[in-house]
C-alpha positions as CSV (number, residue, x, y, z in Angstrom):
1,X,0.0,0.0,0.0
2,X,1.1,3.6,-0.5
3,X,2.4,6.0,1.9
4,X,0.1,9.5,1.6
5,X,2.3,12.6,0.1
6,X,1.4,15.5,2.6
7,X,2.5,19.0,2.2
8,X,3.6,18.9,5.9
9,X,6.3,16.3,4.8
10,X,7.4,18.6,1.7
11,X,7.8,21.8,3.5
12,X,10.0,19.6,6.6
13,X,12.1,18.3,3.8
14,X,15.7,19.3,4.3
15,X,16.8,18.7,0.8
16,X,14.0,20.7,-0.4
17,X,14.6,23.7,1.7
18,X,18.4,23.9,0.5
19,X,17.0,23.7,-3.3
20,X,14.7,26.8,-2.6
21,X,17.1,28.4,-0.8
22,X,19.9,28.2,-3.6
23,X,17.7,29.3,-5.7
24,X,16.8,32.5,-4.1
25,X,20.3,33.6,-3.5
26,X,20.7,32.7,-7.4
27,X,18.0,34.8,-8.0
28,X,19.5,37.7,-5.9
29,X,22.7,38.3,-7.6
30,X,20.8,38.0,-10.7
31,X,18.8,41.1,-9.2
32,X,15.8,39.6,-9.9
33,X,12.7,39.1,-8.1
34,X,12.0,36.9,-4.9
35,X,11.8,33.2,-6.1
36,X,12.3,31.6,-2.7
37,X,10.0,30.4,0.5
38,X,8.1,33.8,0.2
39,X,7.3,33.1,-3.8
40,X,6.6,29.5,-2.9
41,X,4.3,29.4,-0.2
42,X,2.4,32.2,-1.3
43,X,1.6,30.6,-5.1
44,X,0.3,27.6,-3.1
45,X,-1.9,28.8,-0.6
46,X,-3.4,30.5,-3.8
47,X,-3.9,27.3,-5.2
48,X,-5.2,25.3,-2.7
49,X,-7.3,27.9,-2.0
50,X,-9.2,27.8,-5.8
51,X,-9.7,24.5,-5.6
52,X,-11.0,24.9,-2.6
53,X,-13.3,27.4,-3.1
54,X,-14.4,25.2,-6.4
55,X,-15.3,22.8,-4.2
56,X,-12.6,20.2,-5.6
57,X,-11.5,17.4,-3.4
58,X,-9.3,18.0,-0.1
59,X,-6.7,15.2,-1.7
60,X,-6.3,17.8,-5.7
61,X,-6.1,20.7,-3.3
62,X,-3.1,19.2,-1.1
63,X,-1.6,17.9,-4.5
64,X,-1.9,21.4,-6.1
65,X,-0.3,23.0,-2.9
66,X,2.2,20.4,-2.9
67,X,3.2,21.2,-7.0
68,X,2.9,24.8,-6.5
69,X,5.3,25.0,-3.4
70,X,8.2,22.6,-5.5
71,X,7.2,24.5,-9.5
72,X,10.6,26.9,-9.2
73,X,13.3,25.0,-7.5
74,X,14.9,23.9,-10.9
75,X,15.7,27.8,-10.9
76,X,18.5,26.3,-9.3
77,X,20.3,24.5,-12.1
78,X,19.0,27.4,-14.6
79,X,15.8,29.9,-15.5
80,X,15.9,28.0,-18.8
81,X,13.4,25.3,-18.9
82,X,13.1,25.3,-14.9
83,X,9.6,24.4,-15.2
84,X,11.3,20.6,-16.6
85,X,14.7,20.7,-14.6
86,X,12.0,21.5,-11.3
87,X,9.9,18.2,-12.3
88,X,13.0,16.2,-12.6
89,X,14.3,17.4,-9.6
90,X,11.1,16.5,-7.5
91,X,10.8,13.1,-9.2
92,X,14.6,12.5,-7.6
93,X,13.7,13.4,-4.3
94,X,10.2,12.0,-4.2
95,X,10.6,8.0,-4.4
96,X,7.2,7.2,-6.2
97,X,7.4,3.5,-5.5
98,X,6.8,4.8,-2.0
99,X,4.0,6.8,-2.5
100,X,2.4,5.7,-6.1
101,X,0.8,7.5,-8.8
102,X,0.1,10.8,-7.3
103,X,3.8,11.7,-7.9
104,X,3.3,11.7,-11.6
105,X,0.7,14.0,-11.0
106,X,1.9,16.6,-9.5
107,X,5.7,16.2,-11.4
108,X,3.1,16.7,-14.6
109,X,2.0,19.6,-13.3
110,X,5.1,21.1,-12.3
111,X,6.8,20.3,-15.7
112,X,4.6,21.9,-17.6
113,X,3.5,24.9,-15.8
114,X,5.4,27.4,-18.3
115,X,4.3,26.0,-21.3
116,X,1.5,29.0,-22.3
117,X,0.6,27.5,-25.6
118,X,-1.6,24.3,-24.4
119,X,-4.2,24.2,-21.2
120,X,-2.7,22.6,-18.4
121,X,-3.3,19.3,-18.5
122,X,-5.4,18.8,-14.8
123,X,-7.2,20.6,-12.0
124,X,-3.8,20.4,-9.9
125,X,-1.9,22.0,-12.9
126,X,-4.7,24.8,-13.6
127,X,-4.3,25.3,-10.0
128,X,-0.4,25.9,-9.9
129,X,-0.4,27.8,-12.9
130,X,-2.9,30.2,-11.4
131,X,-1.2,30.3,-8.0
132,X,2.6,31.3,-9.8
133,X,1.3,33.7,-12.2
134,X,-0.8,35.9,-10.4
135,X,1.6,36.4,-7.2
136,X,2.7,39.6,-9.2
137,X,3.0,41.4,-5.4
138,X,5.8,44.4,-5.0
139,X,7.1,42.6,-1.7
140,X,8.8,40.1,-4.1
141,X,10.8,43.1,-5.3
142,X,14.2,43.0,-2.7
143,X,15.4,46.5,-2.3
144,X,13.7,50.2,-3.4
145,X,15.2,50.5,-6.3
146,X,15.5,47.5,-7.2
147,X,12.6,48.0,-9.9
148,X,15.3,50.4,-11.8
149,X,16.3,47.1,-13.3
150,X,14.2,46.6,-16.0
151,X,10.3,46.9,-17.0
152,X,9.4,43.4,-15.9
153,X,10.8,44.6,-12.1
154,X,8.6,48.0,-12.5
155,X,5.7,46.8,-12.8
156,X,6.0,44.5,-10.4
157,X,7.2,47.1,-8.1
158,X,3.7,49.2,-9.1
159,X,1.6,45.7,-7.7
160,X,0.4,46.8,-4.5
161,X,-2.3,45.2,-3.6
162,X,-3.2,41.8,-5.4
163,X,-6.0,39.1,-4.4
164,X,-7.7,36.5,-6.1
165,X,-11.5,35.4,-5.7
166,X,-13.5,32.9,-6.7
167,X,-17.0,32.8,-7.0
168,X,-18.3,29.4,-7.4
169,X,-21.7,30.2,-8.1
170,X,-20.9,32.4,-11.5
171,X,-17.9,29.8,-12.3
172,X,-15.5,32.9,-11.9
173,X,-11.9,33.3,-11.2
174,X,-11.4,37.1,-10.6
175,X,-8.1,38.7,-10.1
176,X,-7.8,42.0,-8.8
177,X,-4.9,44.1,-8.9
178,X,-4.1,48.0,-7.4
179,X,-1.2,49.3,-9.7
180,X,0.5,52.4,-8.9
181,X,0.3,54.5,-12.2
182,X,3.5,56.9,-10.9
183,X,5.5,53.8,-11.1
184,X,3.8,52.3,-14.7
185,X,0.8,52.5,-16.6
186,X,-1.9,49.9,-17.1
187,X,-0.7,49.4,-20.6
188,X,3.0,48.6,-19.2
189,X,1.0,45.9,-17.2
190,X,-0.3,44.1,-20.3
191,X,3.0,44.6,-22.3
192,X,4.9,42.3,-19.8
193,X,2.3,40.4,-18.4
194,X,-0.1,39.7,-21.8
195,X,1.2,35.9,-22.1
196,X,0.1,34.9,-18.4
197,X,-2.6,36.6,-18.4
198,X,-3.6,34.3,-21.2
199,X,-2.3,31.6,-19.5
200,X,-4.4,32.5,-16.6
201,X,-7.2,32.0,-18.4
202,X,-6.5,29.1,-20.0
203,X,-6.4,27.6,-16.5
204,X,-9.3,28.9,-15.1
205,X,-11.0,27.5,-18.6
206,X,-10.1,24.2,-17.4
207,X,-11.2,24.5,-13.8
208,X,-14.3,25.4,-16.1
209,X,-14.5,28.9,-15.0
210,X,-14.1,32.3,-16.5
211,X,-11.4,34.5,-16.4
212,X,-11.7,38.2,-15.1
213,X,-9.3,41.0,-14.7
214,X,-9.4,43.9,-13.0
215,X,-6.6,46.6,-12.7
216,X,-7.5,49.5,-10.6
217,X,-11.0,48.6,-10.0
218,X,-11.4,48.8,-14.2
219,X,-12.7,46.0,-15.8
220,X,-9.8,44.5,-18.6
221,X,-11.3,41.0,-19.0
């Protein structure tokens, strides 16, 4: 019989927590944004949470918090194709003769959550793909001028406020952000962040739900 995968056990792994943290001081001298614990739990509380409020089994929720937390550590090896190295990388440290099936579930959804030209492939990867790309918050930006950088770190640094709600009834995924406009415009938004925001809705599409946007209280989708 199969031993259960539990989050708990994930987040207590020592070899995990050294992979996230290399790859957050990787990340750092790089300059770029915060890809560590902070980026991690944050994208799967996100996740769990739309299943959740979808009304999806506890078991796809802890599997979607469970991919979400592990999608970035192949940042580690390189930013190229992370999405595969981080799959490869769980499959290594995860023995699925121990716990079955479920491991090629959620190393599925972890190896595929860049890939923005095909849906994700189950509720656990619509789940993760929603929880990475919409944790655009300006707290992930490490020092104040850090968003000097380049225009990928402004507008992140003009994110302050973002949440996302569900509303089962409607079969809608909303997400809701506060820019600053003295930092970027709305249009600088969509120039960086056009592809996810596609993305995003191709996952919420296959949690059978609608996609809406909303920048500054404005209605963009």
């Amino acid at each position: 019989m199969s031993k259960i995968l539990t989050f708990e056990e994930i987040r207590n792994n020592p070899e995990i927590q050294t992979y996230l943290e290399f790859t957050d001081k990787a990340f750092a001298i790089m300059g770029y944004k915060e890809h560590g614990q902070g980026h991690a739990l944050r994208s799967a509380t996100t996740a769990e949470n739309v299943l959740k409020s979808l009304g999806y089994s506890a078991r796809e929720q802890e599997l979607a918090r469970i991919a979400t937390y592990m999608h970035d550590i192949g940042n580690m090896v390189s930013i190229h194709s992370h999405d595969q190295s981080s799959a490869v990388i769980f499959l290594n440290v995860i023995d699925e003769t121990l716990y079955g099936d479920e491991v090629f579930a959620v190393a599925t959804a972890i190896g595929g959550h860049e890939d923005k030209n095909m849906d994700p492939v189950s509720s656990i990867a619509a789940a993760l793909v929603l929880g990475d790309k919409t944790d655009v918050r300006r707290e992930r930006i490490r020092t104040q001028d850090m968003f000097l950088i380049d225009k990928h770190s402004l507008v992140i640094a003009a994110c302050r406020k973002v949440e996302v709600a569900v509303n089962k009834e409607k079969s809608i995924i909303k997400l809701k952000i506060d820019i600053d406009t003295s930092i970027c415009s709305v249009m600088d938004y969509f120039e960086i962040f056009m592809s996810r925001t596609i993305h995003c809705k191709r996952a919420a599409n296959v949690l059978k739900c609608d996609l809406e946007l909303y920048i500054n209280e404005d209605k963009f989708l």
